[in-house]
C-alpha positions as CSV (number, residue, x, y, z in Angstrom):
1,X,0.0,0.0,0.0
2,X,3.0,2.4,0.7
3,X,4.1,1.5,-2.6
4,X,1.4,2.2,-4.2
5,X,0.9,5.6,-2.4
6,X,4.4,7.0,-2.7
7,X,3.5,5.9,-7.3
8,X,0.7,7.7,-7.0
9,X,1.9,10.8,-4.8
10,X,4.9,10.6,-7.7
11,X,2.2,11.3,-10.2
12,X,0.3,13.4,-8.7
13,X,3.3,15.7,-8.1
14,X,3.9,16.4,-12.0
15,X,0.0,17.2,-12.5
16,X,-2.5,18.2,-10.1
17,X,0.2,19.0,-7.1
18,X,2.5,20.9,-9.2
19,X,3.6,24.1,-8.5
20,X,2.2,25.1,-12.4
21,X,-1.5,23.6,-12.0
22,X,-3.1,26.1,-9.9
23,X,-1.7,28.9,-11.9
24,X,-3.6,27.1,-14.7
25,X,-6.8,26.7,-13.2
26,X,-7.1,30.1,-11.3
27,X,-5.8,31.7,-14.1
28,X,-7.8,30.5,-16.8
29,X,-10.9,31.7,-14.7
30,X,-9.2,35.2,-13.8
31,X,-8.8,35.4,-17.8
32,X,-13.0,34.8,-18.4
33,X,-13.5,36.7,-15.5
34,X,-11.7,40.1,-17.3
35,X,-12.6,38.9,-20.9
36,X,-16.5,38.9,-19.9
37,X,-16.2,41.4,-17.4
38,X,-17.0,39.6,-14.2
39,X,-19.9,37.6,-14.9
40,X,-20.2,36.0,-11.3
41,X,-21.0,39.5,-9.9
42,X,-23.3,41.1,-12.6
43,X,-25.0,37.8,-13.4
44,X,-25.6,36.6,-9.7
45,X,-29.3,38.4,-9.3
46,X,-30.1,37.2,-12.6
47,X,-29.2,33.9,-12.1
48,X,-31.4,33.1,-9.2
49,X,-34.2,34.5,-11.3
50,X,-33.4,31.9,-13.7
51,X,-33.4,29.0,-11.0
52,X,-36.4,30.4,-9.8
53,X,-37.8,29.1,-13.5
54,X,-39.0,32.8,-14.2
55,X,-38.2,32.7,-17.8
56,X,-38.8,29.0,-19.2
57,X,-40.9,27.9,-21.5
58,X,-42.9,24.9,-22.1
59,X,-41.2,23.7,-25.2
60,X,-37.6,24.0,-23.6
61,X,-36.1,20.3,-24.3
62,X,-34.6,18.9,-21.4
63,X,-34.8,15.7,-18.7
64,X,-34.8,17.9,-15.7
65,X,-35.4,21.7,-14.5
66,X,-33.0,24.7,-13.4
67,X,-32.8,23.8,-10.0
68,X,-33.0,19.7,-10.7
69,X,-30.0,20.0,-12.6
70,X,-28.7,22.6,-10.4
71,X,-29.3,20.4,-7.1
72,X,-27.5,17.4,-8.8
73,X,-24.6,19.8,-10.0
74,X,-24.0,20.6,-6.4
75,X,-24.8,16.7,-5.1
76,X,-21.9,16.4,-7.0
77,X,-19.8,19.1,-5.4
78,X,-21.2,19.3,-2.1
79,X,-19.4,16.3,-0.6
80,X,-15.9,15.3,0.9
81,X,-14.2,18.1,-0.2
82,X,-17.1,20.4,1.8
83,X,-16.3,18.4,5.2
84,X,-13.1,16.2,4.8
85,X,-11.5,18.3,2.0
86,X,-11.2,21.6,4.3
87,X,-9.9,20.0,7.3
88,X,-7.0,18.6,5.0
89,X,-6.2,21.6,3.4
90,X,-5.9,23.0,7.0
91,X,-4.5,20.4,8.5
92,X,-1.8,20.9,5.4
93,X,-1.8,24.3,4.4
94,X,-2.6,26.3,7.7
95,X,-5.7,28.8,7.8
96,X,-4.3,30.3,5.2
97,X,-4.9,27.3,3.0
98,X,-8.9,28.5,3.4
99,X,-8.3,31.8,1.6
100,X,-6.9,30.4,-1.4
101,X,-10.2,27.9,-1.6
102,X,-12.4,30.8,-1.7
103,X,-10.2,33.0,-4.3
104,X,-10.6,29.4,-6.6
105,X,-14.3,29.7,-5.8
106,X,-14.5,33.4,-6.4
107,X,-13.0,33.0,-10.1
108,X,-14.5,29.1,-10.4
109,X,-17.9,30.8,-10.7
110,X,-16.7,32.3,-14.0
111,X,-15.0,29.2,-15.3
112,X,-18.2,27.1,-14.5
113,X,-20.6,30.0,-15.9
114,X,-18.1,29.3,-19.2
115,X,-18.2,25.6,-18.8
116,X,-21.6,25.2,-18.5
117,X,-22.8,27.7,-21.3
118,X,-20.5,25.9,-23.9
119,X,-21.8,22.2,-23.0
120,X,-25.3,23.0,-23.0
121,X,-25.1,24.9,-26.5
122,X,-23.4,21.5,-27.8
123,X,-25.1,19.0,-26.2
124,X,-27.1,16.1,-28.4
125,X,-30.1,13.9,-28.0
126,X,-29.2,10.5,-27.3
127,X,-31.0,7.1,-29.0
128,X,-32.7,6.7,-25.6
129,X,-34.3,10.1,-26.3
130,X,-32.1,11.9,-23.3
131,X,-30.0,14.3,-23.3
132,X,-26.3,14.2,-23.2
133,X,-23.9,16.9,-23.0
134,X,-20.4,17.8,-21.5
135,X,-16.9,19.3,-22.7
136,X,-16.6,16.3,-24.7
137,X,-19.4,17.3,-27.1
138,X,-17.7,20.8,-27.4
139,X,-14.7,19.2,-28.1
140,X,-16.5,17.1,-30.7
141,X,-19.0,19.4,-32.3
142,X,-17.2,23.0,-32.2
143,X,-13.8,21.8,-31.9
144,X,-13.7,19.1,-34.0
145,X,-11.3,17.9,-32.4
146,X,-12.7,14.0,-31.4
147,X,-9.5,12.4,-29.9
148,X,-9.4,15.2,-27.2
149,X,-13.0,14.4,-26.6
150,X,-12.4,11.0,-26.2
151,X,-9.4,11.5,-24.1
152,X,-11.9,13.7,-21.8
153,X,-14.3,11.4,-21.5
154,X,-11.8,8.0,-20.6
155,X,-10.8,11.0,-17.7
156,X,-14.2,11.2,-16.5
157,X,-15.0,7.9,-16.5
158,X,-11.8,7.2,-14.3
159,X,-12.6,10.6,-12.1
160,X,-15.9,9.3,-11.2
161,X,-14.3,6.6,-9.4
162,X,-11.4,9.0,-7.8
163,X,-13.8,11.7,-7.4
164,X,-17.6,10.4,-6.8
165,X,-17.4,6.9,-5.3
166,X,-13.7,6.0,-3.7
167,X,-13.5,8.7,-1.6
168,X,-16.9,9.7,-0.9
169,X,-17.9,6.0,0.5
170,X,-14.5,6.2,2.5
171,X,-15.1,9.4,4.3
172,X,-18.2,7.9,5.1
173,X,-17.3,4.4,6.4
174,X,-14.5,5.7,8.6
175,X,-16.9,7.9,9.6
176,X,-19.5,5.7,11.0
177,X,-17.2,3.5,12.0
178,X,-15.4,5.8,14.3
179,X,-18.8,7.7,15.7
180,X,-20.8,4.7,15.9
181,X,-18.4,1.3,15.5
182,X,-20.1,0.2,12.4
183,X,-17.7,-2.3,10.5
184,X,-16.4,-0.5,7.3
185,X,-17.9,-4.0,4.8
186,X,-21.2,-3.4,6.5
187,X,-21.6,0.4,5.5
188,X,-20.1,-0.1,2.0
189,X,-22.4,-3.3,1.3
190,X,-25.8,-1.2,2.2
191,X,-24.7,1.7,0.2
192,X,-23.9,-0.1,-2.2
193,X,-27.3,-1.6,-2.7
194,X,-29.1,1.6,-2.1
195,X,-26.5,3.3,-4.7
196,X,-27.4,0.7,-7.2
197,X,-31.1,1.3,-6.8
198,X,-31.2,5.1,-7.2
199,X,-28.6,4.9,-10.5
200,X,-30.3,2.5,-12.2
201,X,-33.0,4.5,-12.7
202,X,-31.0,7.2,-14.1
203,X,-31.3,11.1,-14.6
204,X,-34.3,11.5,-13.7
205,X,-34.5,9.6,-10.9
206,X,-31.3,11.2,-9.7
207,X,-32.5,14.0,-10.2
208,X,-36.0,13.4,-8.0
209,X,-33.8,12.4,-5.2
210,X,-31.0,15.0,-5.5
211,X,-33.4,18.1,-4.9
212,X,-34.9,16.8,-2.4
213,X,-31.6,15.4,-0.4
214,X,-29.4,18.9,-1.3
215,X,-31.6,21.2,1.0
216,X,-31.7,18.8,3.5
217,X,-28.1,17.5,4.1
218,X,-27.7,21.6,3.9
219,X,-29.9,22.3,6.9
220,X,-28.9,19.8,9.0
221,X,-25.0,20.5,8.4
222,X,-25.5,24.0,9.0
223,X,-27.4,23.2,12.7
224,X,-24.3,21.2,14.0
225,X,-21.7,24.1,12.0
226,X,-23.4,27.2,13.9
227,X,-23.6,25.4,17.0
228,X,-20.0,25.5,17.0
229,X,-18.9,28.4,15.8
230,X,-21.5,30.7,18.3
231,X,-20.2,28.3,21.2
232,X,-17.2,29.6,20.6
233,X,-17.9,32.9,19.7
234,X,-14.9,34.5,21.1
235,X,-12.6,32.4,18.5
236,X,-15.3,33.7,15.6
237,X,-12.8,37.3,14.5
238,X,-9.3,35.5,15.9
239,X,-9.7,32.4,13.3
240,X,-11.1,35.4,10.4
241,X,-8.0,36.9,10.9
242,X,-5.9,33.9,10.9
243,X,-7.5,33.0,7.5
244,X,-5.8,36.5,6.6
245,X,-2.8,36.9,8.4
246,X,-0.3,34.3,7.6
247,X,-1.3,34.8,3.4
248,X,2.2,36.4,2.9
249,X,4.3,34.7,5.7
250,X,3.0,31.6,5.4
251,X,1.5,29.8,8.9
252,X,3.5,29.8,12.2
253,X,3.8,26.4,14.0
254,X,1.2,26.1,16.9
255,X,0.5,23.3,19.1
256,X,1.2,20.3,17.2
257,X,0.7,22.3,13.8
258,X,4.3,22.3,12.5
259,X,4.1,25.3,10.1
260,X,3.3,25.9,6.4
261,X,5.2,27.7,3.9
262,X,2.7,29.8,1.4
263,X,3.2,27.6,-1.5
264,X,1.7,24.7,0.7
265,X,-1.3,27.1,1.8
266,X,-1.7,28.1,-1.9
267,X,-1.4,24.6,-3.2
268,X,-3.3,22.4,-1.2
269,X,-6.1,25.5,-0.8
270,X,-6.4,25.6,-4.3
271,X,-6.0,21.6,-4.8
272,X,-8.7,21.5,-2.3
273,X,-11.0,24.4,-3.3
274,X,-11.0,22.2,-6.9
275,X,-11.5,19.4,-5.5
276,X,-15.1,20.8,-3.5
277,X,-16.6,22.8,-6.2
278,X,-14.8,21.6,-9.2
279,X,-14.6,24.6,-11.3
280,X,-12.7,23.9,-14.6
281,X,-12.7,20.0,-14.0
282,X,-15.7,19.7,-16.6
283,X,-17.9,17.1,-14.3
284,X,-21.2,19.6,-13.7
285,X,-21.8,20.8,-17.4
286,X,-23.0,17.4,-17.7
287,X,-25.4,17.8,-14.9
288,X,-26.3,21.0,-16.8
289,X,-26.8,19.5,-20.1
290,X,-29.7,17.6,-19.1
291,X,-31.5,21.1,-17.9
292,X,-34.6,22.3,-19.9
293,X,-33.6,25.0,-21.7
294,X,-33.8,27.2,-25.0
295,X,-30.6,28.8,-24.1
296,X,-27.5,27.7,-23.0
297,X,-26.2,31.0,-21.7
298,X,-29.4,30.8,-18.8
299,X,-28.4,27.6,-17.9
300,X,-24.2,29.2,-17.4
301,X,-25.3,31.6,-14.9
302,X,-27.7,28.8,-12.8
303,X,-24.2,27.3,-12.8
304,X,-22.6,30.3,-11.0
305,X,-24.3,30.0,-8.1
306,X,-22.9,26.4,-7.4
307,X,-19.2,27.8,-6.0
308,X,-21.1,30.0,-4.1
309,X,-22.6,27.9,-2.5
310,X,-20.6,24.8,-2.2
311,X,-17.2,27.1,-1.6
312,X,-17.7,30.3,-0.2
313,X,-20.7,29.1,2.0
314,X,-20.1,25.7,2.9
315,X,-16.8,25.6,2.6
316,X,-16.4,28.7,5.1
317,X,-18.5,27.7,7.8
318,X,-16.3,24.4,8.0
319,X,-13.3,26.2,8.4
320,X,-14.9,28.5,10.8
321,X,-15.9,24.9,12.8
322,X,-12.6,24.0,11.9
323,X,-10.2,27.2,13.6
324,X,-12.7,28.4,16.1
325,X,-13.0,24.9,17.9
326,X,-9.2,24.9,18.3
327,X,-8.9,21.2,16.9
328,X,-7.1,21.5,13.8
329,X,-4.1,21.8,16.1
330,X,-4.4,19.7,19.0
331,X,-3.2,16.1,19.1
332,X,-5.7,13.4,19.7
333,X,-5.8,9.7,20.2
334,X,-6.1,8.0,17.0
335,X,-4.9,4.7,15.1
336,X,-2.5,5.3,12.9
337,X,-2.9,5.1,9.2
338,X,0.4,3.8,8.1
339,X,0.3,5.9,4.5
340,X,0.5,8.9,7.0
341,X,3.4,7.4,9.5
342,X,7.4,7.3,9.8
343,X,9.6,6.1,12.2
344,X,12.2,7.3,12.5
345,X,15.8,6.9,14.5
346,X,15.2,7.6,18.6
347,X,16.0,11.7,18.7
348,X,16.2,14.2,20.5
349,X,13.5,16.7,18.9
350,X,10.7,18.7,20.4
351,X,7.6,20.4,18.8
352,X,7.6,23.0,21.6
353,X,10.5,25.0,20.7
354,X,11.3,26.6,17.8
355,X,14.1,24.6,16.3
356,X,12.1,21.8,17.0
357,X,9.3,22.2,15.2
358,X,11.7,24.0,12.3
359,X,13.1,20.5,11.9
360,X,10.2,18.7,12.2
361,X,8.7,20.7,9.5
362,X,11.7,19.9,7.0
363,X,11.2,16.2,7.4
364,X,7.3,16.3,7.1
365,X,8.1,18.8,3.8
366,X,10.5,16.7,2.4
367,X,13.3,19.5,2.3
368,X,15.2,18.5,5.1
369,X,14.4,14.7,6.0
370,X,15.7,13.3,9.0
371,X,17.0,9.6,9.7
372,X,14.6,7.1,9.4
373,X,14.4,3.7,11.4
374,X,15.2,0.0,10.0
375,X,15.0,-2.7,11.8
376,X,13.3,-4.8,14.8
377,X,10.4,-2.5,16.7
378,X,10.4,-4.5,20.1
379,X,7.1,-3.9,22.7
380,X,5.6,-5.3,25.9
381,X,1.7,-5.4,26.2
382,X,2.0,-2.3,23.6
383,X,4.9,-0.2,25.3
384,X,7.2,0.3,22.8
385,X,11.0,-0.5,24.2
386,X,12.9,0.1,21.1
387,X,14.3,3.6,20.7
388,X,12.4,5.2,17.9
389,X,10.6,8.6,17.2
390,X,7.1,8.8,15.3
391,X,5.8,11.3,12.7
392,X,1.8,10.8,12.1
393,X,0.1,12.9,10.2
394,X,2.3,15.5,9.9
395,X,3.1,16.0,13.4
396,X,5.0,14.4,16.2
397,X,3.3,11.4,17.4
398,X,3.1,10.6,21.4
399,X,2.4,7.6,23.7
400,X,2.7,5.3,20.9
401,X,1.7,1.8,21.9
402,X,1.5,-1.0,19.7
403,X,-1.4,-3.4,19.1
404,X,-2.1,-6.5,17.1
405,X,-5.9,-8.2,15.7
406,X,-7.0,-5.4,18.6
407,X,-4.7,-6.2,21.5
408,X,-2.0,-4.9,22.9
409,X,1.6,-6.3,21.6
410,X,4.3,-8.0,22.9
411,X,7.3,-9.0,20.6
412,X,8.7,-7.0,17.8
413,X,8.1,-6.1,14.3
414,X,9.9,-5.0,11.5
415,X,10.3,-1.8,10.2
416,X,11.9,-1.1,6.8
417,X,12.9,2.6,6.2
418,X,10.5,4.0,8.5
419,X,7.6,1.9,7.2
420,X,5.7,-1.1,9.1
421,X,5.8,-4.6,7.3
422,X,3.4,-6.0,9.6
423,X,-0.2,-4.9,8.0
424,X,-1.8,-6.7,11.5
425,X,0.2,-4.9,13.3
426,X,-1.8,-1.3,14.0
427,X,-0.1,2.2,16.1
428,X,-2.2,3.8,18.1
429,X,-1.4,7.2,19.7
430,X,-1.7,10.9,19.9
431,X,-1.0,13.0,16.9
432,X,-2.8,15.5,14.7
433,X,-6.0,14.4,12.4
434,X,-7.0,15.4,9.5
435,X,-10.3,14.8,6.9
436,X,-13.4,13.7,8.3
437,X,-12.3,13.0,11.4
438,X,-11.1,16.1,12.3
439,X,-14.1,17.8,11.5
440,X,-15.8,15.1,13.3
441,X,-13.6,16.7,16.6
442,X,-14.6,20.3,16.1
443,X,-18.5,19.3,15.9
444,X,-18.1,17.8,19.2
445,X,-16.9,21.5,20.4
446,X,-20.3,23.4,20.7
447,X,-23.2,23.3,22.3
448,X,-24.5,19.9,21.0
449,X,-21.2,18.1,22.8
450,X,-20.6,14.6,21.3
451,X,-23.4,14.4,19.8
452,X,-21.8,17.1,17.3
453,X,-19.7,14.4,15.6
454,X,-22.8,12.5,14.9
455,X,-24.7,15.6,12.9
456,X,-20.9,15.1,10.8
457,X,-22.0,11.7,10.4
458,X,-25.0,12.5,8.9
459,X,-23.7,15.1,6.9
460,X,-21.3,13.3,5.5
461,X,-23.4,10.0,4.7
462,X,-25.5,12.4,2.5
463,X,-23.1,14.5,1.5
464,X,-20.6,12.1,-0.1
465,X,-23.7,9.8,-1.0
466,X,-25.4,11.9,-3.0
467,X,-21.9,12.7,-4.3
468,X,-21.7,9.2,-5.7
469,X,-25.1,9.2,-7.2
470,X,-24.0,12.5,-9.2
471,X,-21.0,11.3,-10.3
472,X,-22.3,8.3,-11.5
473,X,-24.2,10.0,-14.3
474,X,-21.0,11.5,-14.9
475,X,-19.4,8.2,-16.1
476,X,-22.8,7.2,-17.3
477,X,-23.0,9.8,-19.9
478,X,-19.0,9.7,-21.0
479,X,-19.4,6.2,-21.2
480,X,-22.3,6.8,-23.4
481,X,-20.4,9.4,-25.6
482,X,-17.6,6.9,-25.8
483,X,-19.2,3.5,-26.7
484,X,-22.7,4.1,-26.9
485,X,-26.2,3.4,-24.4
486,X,-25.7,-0.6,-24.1
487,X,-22.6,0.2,-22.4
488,X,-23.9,1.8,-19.3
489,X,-25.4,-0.9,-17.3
490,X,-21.4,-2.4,-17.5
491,X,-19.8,0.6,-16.3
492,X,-22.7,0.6,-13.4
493,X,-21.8,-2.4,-12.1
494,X,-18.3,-1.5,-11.9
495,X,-19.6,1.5,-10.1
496,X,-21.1,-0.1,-7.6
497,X,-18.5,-2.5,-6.9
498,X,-15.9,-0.2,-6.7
499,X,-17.8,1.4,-4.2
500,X,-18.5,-1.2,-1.6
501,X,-14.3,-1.7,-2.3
502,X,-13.3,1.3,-1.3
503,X,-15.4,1.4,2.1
504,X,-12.3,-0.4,3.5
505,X,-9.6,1.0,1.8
506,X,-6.9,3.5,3.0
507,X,-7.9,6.9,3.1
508,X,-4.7,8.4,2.4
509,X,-4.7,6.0,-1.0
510,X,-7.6,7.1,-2.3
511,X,-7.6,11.1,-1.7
512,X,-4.1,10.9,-3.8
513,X,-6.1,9.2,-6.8
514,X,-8.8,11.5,-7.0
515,X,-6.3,14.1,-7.1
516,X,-4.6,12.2,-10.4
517,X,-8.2,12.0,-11.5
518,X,-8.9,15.7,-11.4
519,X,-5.9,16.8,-12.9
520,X,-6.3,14.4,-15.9
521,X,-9.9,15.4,-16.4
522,X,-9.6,19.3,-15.7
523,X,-6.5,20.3,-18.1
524,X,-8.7,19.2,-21.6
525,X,-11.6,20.8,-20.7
526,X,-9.4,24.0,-19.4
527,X,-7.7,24.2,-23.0
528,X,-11.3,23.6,-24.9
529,X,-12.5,26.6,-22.4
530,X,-10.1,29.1,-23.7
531,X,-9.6,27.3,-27.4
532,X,-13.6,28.6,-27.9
533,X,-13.5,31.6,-26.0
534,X,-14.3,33.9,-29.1
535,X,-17.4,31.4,-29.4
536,X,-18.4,32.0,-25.6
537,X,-18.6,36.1,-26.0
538,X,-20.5,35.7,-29.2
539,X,-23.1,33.1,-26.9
540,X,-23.2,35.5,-24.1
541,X,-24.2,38.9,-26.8
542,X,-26.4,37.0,-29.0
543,X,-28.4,36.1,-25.6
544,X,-28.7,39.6,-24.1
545,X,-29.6,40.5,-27.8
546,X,-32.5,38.4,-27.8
547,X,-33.8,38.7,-24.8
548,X,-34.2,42.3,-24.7
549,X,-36.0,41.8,-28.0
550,X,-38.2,39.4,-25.7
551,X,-38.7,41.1,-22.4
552,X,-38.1,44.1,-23.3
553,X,-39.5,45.6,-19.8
554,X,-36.7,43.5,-17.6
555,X,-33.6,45.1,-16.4
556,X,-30.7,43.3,-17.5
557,X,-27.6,43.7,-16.1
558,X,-25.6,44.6,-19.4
């Protein structure tokens, strides 16, 4: 599994966790947003009007309405990334990391305003009589360019397993199983059956559950959030200003936080902010296509508002939970995932002093990596009597005790450049968290108590649920587009099995995937955007053309 990890993180690093991707992505939507003249601010009014369904028409073809397609956009989004995703990027980046996911969801509202617009005008009515639509139609019909469609489309198909159903079934098994004790197998194999029933019926029976889950998951989320963050109301302008100071310093070390420099914040905010709202990665135009409309540039600025709300909304109040609890620094009992441990030669080495935690942070950050341990790791009823210091999760580890098939260890194991060999053999100790189960921690900090960290349970069964069922009809239509209907009920079976696999597979595994997956999907459709941008400011003036000729008594906001 480390193996595999370290491949994957290898990967990852030339793509989606360069130091070039998210000057790609933010500035791709910083270009629209200039080149249109800030769409997500002039259109915003006018696009609630729009979801609203003040302007449709009973002939617009379509499967599903504004806010049907809207709500499974943003089932999509709203996931992982809204509950897990922010306590990572924290947890990596510092509080700064939380500025730089709202400046991606600032300018993502004009790259999905783009995305959106450009799919639904190129979109095509399937043999099934459905609609189907999505960069790769762009790419196909406009561009004519039908390899890079293709290439788009394999992506989604392997993003909708990196994105919609390996992580979001992991968050919530680990989840449950850490609130309530439920084995991992058992969550993934009801899901999994449930998942299968709601897909099968596809978008329209998505779409029947989606807006009726969305507003829900989003009430009871925001109970638990507030309840936290007015608990601790005194921490409510300290943690704004955190988000705020460190931008241009990059974050002190505090508590067990070891520091972030300001390209971690940016990266791993921006990585993250994608990775929540996916602006630019090409996933929710598909949602879109299937909207009832007669014009496609309506159906861009219904898109708009998803950012909005998934990011700057969502997003926010997490981190609020997040820094104003006080968790996202503190070290807490907690098996350790071996992906996120190394042990390393017994030294001398606090996180309490300055120097410390200075070389700490160059082992974690790979700049200045201290000695690792090789050899036999000896323990009596779990006391470790071997020499040895542990790193977990980006922090240094304490009371380490080892345990094996759920007891407490006696005899040794062997460790081979800092890494376990032994997979019975499990760490427990206290260190930093991060994901869901840190958010888990700062919803047990308010006025609900430990109860808190069951609203996060709940939030994030529907959240990342209704993530997979979204994302499904992702890699339902791409599959579609790329071999044709009668391929679907294969690639749904798949689905669903790769689900139920993933709901006992390492966390830390499957985060670095979807971050492959993202890159790989969000780099054609980025290049398509800006290959056709001539095409999207005809779209846009044509529209406002037309509908002043139409409704000639509205204001518009040209």
């Amino acid at each position: 599994m480390q193996e595999l990890n370290d491949i994957l993180i290898l990967i990852d690093s030339y793509i989606g966790s360069s130091f070039w991707f998210p000057y790609v992505l933010i500035g791709t939507g910083l270009f629209f947003t200039i080149y249109l003249k800030f769409p997500q601010v002039r259109y915003f009014r006018f696009a609630l009007s729009v979801v609203k369904g003040k302007f449709d028409k009973s002939d617009d073809e379509g499967d599903t309405s504004h806010f049907q397609a809207l709500a499974t956009a943003l089932s999509g989004t709203v996931g992982t990334g809204n509950i897990a995703g922010v306590a990572l990027a924290i947890h990596i980046g510092g509080p700064a990391a939380l500025f730089w996911m709202l400046v991606t969801a600032a300018v993502g509202m004009c790259t999905k305003f783009v995305e959106v617009t450009l799919s639904h005008k190129y979109r095509e009515k399937t043999t099934d009589g459905t609609m189907a639509g999505g960069p790769m139609y762009f790419m196909k019909n406009k561009m004519n360019m039908k390899w890079l469609a293709a290439a788009f489309a394999v992506a989604t198909v392997l993003s909708s397993f990196g994105t919609g159903s390996l992580p979001q079934i992991n968050s919530i098994s680990n989840t449950l199983n850490a609130t309530f004790g439920i084995n991992h197998m058992l969550t993934g194999g009801v899901l999994a059956v449930l998942l299968g029933f709601v897909i099968i019926g596809g978008i329209k029976r998505i779409a029947a559950v989606t807006e009726k889950l969305v507003p829900s998951m989003a009430v009871i989320y925001f109970i638990g959030a507030f309840g936290v963050i007015f608990y601790n109301y005194d921490q409510i302008l300290p943690s704004f200003a955190s988000i705020f100071s460190d931008l241009f310093t990059g974050s002190s070390a505090t508590g067990g936080f070891l520091g972030a420099s300001i390209a971690f914040a940016f990266n791993k905010g921006v990585g993250r902010g994608l990775f929540s709202n996916e602006a630019g990665q090409g996933s929710a135009p598909i949602a879109h296509a299937s909207a009832k409309g007669h014009e496609p540039v309506s159906e861009g600025m219904v898109a708009i508002l998803e950012p909005f709300i998934d990011t700057i909304v969502i997003c926010t109040i997490t981190g609020l939970v997040l820094l104003s609890s006080g968790v996202w620094s503190e070290k807490h009992e907690n098996e350790f995932q071996v992906s996120d441990l190394s042990i390393l030669e017994q030294i001398d080495i606090s996180d309490e002093t300055k120097e410390g935690s200075a070389a700490l942070y160059g082992h974690v950050s790979g700049k200045a990596p201290l000695p690792v341990f090789s050899g036999e790791l000896a323990a009596t009823d779990g006391k470790i009597t071997t020499p040895a210091t542990f790193i977990h999760a980006r922090s240094l580890a304490e009371d380490v005790t080892l345990y094996k098939n759920g007891s407490p260890y006696t005899g040794s194991t062997q460790i081979l450049d800092g890494n376990p060999i032994d997979p019975e053999v499990t760490f427990i100790g206290k260190s930093l968290v991060h994901s869901a189960p840190l958010t888990a921690l700062a919803f047990s900090r308010g006025f609900f108590g430990a109860y808190g960290s069951y609203i996060v349970s709940i939030g994030i069964l529907l959240f990342a649920f209704s993530t997979a069922i979204s994302w499904s009809y992702y890699g339902d239509r791409a599959m579609t587009f790329l071999f044709g209907s009668g391929s679907v009920i294969y690639f749904r079976i798949v689905y669903v099995i790769g689900f139920f696999v993933a709901s006992f597979t390492d966390t830390t595994i499957i985060w670095s995937l979807a971050g492959i997956a993202i890159a790989v999907m969000t780099l054609p459709n980025l290049f398509g955007l800006l290959y056709l941008r001539k095409d999207m400011k005809q779209t846009v003036d044509d529209f406002w053309k037309g509908f002043k000729k139409e409704y000639p008594e509205e204001k518009t906001p040209e």
